[in-house]
C-alpha positions in Angstrom: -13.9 13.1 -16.3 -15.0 16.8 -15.7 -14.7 16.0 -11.6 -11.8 14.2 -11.6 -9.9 16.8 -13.6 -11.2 19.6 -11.5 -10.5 17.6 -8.2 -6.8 17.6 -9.6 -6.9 20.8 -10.7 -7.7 22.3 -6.8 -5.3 19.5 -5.5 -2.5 21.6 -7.7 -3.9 25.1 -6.7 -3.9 24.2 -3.1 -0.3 22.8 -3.4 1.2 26.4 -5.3 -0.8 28.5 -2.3 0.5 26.8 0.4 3.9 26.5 -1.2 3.4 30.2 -1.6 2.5 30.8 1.9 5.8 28.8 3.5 7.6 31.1 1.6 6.7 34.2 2.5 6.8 32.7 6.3 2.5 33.3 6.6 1.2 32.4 10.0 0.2 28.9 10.0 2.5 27.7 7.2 5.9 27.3 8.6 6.4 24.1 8.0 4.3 20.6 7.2 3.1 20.1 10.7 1.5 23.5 11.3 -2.0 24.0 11.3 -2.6 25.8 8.4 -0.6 23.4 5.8 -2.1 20.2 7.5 -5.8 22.0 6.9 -5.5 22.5 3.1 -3.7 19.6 2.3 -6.6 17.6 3.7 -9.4 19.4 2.7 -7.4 20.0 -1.1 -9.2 16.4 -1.8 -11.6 15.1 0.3 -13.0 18.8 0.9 -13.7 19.3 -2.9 -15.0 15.7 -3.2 -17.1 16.6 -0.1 -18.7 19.8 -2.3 -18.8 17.7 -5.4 -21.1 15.5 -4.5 -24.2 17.5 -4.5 -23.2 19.0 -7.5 -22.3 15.3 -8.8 -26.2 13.9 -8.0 -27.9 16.8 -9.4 -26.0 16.6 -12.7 -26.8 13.1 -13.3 -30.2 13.0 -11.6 -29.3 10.8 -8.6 -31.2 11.5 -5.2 -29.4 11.4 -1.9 -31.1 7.9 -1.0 -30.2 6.4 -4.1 -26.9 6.8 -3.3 -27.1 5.8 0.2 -30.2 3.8 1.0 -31.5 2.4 -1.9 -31.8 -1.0 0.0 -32.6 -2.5 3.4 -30.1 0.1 5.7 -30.2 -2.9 8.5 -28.7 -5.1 6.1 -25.9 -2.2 4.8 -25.0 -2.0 8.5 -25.2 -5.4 9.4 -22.7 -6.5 6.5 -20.3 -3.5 7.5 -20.0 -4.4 11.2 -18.9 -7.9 9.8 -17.0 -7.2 7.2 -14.8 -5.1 9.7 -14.9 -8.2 12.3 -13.1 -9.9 9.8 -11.1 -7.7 7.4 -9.8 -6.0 10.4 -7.5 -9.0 12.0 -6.6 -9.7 8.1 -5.5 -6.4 7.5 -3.0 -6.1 10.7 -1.7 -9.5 9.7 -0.9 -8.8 6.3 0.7 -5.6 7.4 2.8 -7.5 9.9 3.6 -9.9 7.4 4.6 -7.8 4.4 6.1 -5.2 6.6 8.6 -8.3 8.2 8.9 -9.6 4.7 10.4 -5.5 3.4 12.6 -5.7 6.5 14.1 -8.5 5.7 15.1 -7.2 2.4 16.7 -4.3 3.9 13.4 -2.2 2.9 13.0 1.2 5.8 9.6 1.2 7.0 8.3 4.4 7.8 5.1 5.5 9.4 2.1 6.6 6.8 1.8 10.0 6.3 -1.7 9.9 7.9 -0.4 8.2 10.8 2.4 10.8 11.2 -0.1 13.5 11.5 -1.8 11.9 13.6 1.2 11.4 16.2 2.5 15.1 15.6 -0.5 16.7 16.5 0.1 18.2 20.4 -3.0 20.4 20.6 -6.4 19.1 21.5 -8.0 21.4 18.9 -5.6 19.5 16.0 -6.3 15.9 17.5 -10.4 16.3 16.9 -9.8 17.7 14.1 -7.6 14.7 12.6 -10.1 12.2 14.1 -13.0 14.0 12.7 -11.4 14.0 9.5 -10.3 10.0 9.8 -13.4 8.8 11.0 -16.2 11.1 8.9 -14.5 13.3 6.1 -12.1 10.8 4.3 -14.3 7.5 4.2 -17.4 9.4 2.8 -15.2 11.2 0.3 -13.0 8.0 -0.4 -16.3 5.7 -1.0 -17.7 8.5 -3.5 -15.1 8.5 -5.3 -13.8 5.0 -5.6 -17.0 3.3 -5.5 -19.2 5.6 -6.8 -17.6 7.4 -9.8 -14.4 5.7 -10.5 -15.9 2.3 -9.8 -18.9 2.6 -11.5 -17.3 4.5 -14.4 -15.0 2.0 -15.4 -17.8 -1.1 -14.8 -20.2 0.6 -17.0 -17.0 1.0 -19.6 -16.6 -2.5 -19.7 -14.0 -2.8 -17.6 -15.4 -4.9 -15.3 -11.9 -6.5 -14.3 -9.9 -2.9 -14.2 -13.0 -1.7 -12.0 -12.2 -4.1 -9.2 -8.4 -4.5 -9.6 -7.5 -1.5 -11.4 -9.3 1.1 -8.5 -8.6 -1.2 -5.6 -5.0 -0.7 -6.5 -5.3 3.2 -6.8 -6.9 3.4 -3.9 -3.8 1.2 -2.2 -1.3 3.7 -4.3 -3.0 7.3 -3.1 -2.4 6.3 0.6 1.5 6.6 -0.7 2.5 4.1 1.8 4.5 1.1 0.7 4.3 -1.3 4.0 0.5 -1.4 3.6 -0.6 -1.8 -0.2 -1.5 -5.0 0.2 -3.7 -4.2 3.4 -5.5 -1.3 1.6 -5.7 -3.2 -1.7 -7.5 -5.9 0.4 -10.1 -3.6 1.9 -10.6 -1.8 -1.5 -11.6 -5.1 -2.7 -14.1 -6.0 0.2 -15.7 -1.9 0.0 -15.9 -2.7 -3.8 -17.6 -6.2 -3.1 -19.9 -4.7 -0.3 -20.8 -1.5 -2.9 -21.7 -4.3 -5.5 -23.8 -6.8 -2.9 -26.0 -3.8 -1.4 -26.1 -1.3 -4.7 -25.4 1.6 -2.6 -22.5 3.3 -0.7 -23.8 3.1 2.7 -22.0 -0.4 3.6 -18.6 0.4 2.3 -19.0 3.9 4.1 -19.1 3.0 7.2 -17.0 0.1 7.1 -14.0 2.3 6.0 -15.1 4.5 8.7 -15.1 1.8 11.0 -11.8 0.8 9.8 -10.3 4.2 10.6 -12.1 4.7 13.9 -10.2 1.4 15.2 -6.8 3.1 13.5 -7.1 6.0 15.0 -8.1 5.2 18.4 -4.8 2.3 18.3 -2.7 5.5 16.9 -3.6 7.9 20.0 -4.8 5.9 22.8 -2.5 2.4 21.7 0.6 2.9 23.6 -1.2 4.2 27.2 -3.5 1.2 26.8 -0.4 -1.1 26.7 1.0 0.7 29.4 -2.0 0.2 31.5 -2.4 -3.6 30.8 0.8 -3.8 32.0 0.0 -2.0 35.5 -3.1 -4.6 35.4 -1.3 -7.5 34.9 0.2 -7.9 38.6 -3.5 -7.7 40.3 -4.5 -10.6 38.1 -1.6 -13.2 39.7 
């Protein structure tokens, strides 16, 4: 309870500085798309989560390998690169499907924050910086958090039903996109069954960073792919 209430508690203090900053017009803080704002609001979270951690182990006498390896690491990485071979087709398709199905009740789809970020970002400098935070920063400080505090916390409550729905839904709710709940609520489901079936956070690591490595690549590279399957597709009549 102690790191989740400080986790908040820097969320709020980075919020009130760079609030502060727009204001008085700093350099870097003009508005939500410069580099300063998208910085602090990404490290606000996963950064302290990131510098928890060690902190987190040594208070409750938890090694490194415990947390990561504390079974067969073949097997961790074996189950990840097939849990993403499958979760990853079920995820667009229940995207598609719920995002057709808000449509059709007159419901505006917009673009996740993340994604927008992603898409805004015009300098090269911005555009490894996103993808290093996709692919590395948010699944490791996502799993640790989900998996192994909130998840375990609530499991060793009691709760053993609120620690697999009740979680997998907060961790569809923090992405604060609509459209893809149900997506994110799935894959919260299959990291939380992966955590349980290897005992460690290793497998549901590097799934979700699978999982976002395929997203972002789609987000920047998606469109100039299509484009060149479509200069292909002559030369193969």
């Amino acid at each position: 309870m102690f790191f989740i209430g400080t986790l908040l508690l820097c969320w709020n203090l980075t919020f009130i500085v760079v609030m502060t900053c727009h204001h008085f017009k700093v350099a870097g803080f003009e508005d939500p798309e410069s580099v300063g704002n998208i910085v602090a609001m990404t490290l606000a979270f996963h950064g302290i989560t990131l510098l928890w951690i060690p902190f987190f182990l040594r208070f409750h006498a938890i090694g490194f390998r415990e947390l990561y390896c504390r079974q067969d690491v073949f097997k961790s990485v074996a189950l990840a690169v097939i849990a993403v071979v499958i979760v990853l087709p079920a995820a667009m398709l229940l995207e598609a499907v719920f995002i057709f199905l808000l449509q059709k009740m007159g419901w505006k789809v917009e673009d996740e924050a993340a994604v927008k970020l992603v898409t805004d970002a015009h300098t090269l400098g911005m555009q490894i910086y996103l993808g290093v935070f996709t692919i590395v920063v948010a699944p490791v400080a996502e799993e640790f958090l989900f998996r192994g505090v909130l998840f375990r916390f609530a499991k060793q409550k009691g709760h053993r039903r609120f620690a697999w729905l009740g979680i997998s839904a907060l961790f569809g709710l923090i992405h604060l996109d609509v459209a893809r709940f149900i997506p994110l609520f799935v894959l919260a489901l299959v990291l939380t069954w992966l955590y349980e079936r290897t005992g460690n956070l290793l497998a549901p690591t590097l799934t979700h960073s699978l999982f976002n490595t395929f997203g972002y690549v789609f987000i920047m590279f998606g469109e100039k792919l299509s484009q060149f399957f479509k200069k292909m597709g002559p030369a193969f009549h």
